[in-house]
C-alpha positions in Angstrom: 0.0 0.0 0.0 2.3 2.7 1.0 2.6 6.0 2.3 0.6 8.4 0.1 1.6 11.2 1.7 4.2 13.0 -0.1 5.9 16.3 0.2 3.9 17.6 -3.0 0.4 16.0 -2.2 0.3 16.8 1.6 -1.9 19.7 1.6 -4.2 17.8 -0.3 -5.0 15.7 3.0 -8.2 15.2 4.4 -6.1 15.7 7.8 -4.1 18.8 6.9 -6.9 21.6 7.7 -7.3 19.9 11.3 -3.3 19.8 11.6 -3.3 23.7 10.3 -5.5 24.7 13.2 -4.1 22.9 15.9 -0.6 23.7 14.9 -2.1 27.8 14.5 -3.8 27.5 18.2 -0.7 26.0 19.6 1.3 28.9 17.7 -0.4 31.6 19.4 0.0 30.4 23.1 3.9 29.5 22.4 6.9 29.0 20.1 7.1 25.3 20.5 4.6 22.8 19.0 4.9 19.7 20.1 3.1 16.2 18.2 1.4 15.4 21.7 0.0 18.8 21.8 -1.4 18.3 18.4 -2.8 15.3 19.2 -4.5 17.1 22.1 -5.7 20.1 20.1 -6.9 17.1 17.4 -9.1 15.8 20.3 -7.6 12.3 19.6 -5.6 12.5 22.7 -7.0 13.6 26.2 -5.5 15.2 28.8 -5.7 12.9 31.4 -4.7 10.2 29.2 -1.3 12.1 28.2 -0.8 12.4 32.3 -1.2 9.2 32.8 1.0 8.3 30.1 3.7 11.1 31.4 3.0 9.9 35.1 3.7 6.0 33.6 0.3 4.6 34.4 0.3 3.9 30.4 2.9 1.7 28.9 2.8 3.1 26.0 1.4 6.6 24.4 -0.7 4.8 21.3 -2.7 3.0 23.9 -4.8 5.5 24.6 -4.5 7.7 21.4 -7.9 7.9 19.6 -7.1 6.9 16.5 -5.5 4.1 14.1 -2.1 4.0 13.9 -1.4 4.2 9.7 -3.7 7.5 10.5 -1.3 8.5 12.9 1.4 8.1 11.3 0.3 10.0 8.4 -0.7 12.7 11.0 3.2 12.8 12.0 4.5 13.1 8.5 1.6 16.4 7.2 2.8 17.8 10.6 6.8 17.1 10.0 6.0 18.6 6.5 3.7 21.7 7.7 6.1 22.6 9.9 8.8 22.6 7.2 6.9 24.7 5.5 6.6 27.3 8.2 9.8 27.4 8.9 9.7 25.6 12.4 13.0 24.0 12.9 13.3 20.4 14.7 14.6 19.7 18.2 14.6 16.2 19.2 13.5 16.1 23.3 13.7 13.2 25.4 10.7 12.1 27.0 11.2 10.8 30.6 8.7 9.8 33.4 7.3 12.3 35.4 6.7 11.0 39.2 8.7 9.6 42.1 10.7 6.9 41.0 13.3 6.4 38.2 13.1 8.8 35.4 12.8 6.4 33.2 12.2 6.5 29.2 8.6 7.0 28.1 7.6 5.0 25.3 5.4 6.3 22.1 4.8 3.5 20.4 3.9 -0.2 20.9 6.6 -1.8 18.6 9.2 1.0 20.0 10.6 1.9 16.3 12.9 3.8 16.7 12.1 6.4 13.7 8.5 6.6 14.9 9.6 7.2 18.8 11.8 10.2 17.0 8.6 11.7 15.2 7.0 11.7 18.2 9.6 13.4 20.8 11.0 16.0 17.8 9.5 19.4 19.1 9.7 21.6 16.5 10.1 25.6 17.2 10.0 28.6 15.8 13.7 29.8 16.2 12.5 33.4 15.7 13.2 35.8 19.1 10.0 37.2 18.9 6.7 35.1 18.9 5.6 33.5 15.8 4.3 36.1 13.6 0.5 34.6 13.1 0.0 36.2 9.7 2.6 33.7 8.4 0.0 31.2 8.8 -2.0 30.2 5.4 -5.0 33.0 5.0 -7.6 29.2 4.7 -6.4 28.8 8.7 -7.1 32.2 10.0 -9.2 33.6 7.9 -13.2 33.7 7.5 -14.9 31.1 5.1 -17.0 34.4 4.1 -15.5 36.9 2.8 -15.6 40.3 4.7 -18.7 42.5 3.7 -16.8 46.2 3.3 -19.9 47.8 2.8 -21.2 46.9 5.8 -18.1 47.7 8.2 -18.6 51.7 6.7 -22.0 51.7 8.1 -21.0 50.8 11.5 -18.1 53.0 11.8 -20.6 56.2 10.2 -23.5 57.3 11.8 -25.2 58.2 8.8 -23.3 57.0 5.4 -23.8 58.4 1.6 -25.0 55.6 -0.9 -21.5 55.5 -2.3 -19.6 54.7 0.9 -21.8 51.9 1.6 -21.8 50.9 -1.9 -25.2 50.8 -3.0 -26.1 52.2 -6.4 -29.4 54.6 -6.0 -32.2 51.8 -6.2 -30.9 49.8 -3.6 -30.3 52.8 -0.7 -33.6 51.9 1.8 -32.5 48.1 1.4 -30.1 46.5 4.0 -28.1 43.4 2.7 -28.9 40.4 4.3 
């Protein structure tokens, strides 16, 4: 079968819009984005599952993802290639229990790969000093679905507008667009 996920047919995705707003939420609180996070924001991972999973009570992390696993891994490659994209350079991080007790190595995934363990513990941050500059982000991911009505923002910010600021021709003045 394959991976059909390719560096050139990525953004074509069914999962690439979800991974665009999750990586644009994450972007705006901080300059790291991190796949556990995205799984969060994707609602395929809760919270209390990652704690239990950071706290050991989960052997491994895919346990309790919500989600297949060729659909995850997909998920990590559009995100490894979004972030590309934006600029967001990798930084591997090792992931060690949180607790009392030995700190020892958290596990992602159940066969322990070690490529796959890598996708998921590379962080991947925005090496800029200042904090990611949101209008970077594709206009689909924070921008409207409708387009902004112009004509419409000149009669809130006027009291009492003139046909042609609104943009009505004469016929249509009494009428309010809908």
């Amino acid at each position: 079968m394959g991976n059909s996920v390719t560096v050139t047919s990525f953004r074509n995705h069914p999962l690439y819009p979800r991974i665009c707003r999750a990586v644009a939420t994450l972007l705006k609180k901080d300059k790291v984005v991190r796949p556990v996070d995205v799984l969060v924001e994707m609602q395929l991972l809760k919270r209390e599952h990652l704690e239990d999973w950071r706290f050991g009570r989960v052997p491994y992390l895919e346990r309790v993802v919500n989600c297949n696993l060729t659909r995850l891994s997909t998920l990590l490659r559009i995100l490894r290639f979004h972030a590309h994209d934006l600029n967001l350079k990798p930084s591997f991080t090792a992931y060690h229990r949180w607790g009392r007790g030995s700190k020892q190595k958290l596990r992602f995934s159940k066969t322990g790969d070690p490529n796959l363990e890598k996708a998921y513990a590379t962080h991947l941050v925005w090496p800029g000093k200042e904090a990611f500059p949101i209008d970077r982000l594709s206009p689909p991911i924070v921008a409207s679905s409708r387009p902004t009505d112009l004509s419409r923002i000149a009669v809130i910010h006027q009291s009492s507008p003139s046909t042609e600021e609104v943009g009505l021709d004469e016929g249509s003045a009494g009428r309010t667009r809908q």
